[in-house]
C-alpha positions in Angstrom: -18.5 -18.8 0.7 -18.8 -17.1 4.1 -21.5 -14.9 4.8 -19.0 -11.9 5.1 -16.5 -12.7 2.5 -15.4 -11.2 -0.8 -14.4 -13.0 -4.0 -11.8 -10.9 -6.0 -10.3 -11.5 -9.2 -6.9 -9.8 -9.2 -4.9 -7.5 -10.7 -1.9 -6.3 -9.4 2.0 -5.8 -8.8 5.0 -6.8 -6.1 5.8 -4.7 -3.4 8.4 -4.8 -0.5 6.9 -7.6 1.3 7.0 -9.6 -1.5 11.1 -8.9 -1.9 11.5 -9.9 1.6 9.7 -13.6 1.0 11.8 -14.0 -2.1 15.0 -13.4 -0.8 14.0 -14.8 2.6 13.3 -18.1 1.5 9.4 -18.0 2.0 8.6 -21.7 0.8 7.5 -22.9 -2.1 4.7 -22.3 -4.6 3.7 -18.7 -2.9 2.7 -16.3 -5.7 4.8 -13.4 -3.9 3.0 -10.1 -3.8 1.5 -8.1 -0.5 -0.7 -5.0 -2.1 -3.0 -5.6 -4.8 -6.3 -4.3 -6.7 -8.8 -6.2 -8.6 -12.2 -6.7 -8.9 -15.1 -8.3 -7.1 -16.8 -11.1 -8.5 -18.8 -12.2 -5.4 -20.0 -11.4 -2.0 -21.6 -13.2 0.7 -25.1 -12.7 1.8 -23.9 -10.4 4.5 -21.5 -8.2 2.7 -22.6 -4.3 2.8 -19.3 -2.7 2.0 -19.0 -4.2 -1.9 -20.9 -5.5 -4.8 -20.1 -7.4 -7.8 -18.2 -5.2 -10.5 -16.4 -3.0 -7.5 -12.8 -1.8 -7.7 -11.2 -3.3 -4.8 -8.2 -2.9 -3.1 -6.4 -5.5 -0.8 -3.6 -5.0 2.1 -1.2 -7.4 3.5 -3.9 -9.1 5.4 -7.7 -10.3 4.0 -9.2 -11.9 7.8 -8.5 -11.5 11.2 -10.7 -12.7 14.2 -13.1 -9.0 14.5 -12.9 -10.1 18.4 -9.7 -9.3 19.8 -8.8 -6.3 21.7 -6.5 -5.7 18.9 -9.0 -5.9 16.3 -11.2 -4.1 18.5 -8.7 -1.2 18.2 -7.9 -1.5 14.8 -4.9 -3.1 15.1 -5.4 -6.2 13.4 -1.7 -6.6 12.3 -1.0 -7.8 16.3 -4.1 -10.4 16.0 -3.1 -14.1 16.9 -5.7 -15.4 14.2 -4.5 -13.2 11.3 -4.5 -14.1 7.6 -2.3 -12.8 5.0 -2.6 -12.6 1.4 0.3 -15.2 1.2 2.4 -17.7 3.3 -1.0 -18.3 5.2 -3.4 -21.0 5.5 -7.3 -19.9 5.3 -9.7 -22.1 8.5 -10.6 -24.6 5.5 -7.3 -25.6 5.0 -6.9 -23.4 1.6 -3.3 -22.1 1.2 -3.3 -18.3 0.1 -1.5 -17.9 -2.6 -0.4 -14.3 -2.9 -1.3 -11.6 -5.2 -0.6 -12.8 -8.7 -3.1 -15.5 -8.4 -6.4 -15.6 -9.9 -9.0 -15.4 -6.9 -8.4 -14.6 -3.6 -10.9 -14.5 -0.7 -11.1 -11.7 1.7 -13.5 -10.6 4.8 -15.2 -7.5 3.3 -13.6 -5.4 6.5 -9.8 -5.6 5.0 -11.2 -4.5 1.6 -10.5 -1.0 0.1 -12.8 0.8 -2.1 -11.3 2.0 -5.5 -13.1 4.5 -6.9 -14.5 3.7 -10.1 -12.5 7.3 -12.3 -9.2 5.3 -10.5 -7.2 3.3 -12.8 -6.0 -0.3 -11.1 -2.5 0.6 -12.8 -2.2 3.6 -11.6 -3.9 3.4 -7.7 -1.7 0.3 -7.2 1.4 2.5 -5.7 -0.4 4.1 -3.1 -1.1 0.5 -1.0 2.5 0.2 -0.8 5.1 3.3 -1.0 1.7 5.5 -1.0 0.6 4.4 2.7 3.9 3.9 3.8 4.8 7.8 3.5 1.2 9.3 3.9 1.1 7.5 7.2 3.8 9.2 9.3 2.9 12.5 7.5 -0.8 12.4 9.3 0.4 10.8 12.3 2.9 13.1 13.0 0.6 16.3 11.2 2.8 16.9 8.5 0.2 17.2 6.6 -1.0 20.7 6.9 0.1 23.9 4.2 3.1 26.1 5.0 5.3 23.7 6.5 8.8 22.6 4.9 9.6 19.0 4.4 12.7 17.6 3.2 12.8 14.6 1.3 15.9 12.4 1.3 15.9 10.1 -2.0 14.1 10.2 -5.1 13.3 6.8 -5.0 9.4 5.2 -4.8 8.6 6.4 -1.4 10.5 9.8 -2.4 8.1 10.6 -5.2 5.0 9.4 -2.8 6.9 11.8 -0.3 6.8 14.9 -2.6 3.4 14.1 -4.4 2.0 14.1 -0.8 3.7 16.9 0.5 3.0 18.8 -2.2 -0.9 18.1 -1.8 -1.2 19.6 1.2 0.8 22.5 0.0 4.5 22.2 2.2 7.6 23.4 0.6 9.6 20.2 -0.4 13.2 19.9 -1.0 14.6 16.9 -2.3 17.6 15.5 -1.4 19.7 13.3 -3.2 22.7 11.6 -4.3 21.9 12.1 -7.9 22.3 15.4 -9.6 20.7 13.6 -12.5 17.7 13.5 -10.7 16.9 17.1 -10.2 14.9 18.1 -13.6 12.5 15.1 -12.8 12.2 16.5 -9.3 11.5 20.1 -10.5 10.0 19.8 -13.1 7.5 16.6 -13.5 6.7 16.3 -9.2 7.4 19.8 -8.4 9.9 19.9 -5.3 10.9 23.7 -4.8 13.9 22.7 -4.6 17.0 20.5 -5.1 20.0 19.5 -3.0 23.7 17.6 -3.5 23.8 15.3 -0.2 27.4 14.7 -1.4 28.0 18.7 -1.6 29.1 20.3 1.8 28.1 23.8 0.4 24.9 23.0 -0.5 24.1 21.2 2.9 25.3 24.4 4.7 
C-alpha cells in the first residue's frame, strides 16, 4: 500500500453520477456508484487523518497529483492526473471498480470523516443531494437566519434544500407540482409554507 493511502471496506448506495454511467454506456464490469461511506480497514505508515475502525466517507474522486495548481487550490476535480472511484485506472494498473465493491483504495486527503453517533445509512445522502444544495447555499450566503428561500420540487435535493434551509433558520416555501406533497412538507421537514406551481392564484 502507499504510504498515504487508505483501505476502505464499503458500504454504500447510487447517486446521480452513477445514472449517468448507466444510461451513458460507461463500459463494462464498473460497479456504478459515485458517493459512498464505509469503513477503514488500513492506513499507510504516513496516514494522520484516519485509523483503523473510522467511519469514512468517499467523493467522486479517491487521488489526484497534490501538485498541481489546481490541487494547490483545491480544485482537484480540474487535475489532469485525477482518479475516480470508477471508470478509472489506479498507477498500478488496478481498474476502480465503483462503490458497491468490496475495497477501494483512497489517498487519505479525499477521505471524509464520519462521525462515529452518524449512521452510514443515514449520512449517505448528504455526499450526493446533501452537498449538492448546501454548496450554493454557503457560496452564495444563503445560509444565514431570517432570510426566505423558495424551494422548487420536493424531490431529493428538495428535502436537502428545506432541511438545510431550515437549519440555519430561513423561512422556506416549497413549491411544487404535487398538492399531495404538502402534509410531508409541513408537517414531517417543516417548510412554512406550500405552493400550487400549476395554480396562477397562488403564484400571485
Amino acid at each position: 500500500m502507499v504510504l498515504s493511502r487508505v483501505k476502505v471496506w464499503l458500504k454504500g448506495g447510487g447517486g446521480g453520477s452513477g445514472l449517468r454511467v448507466i444510461n451513458g454506456g460507461g463500459g463494462s464490469r464498473v460497479v456504478v456508484m459515485g458517493q459512498i461511506l464505509g469503513v477503514v480497514t488500513e492506513v499507510g505508515s504516513k496516514v494522520q487523518s484516519f485509523k483503523a475502525g473510522d467511519k469514512i466517507g468517499v467523493g467522486c474522486i479517491v487521488e489526484s497529483c497534490r501538485s498541481c495548481d489546481s490541487c494547490a487550490e483545491n480544485l482537484e476535480n480540474y487535475c489532469s492526473k485525477i482518479i475516480f472511484n470508477y471508470l478509472s485506472t489506479y498507477p498500478d494498473g488496478t481498474p476502480a471498480y465503483g462503490g458497491y465493491s468490496d475495497i477501494m483504495i483512497i489517498d487519505q486527503h479525499h477521505g471524509i470523516q464520519i462521525p462515529d453517533n452518524m449512521s452510514l445509512d443515514a449520512t449517505a445522502p448528504l455526499l450526493c443531494a446533501g452537498i449538492t444544495v448546501y454548496s450554493p447555499l454557503k457560496y452564495y450566503g444563503l445560509d444565514k437566519p431570517g432570510l426566505r428561500i423558495d424551494v422548487v420540487g420536493l424531490s431529493g435535493l428538495g428535502h436537502m434544500g428545506v432541511k438545510f434551509s431550515k437549519a440555519v433558520g430561513a423561512k422556506v416555501t416549497i413549491i411544487s407540482t404535487s398538492p399531495n406533497k404538502k402534509e410531508e412538507a409541513i408537517t414531517r421537514l417543516g417548510a412554512d409554507s406550500f405552493l400550487i406551481s400549476r395554480d396562477p392564484q397562488q403564484l400571485q
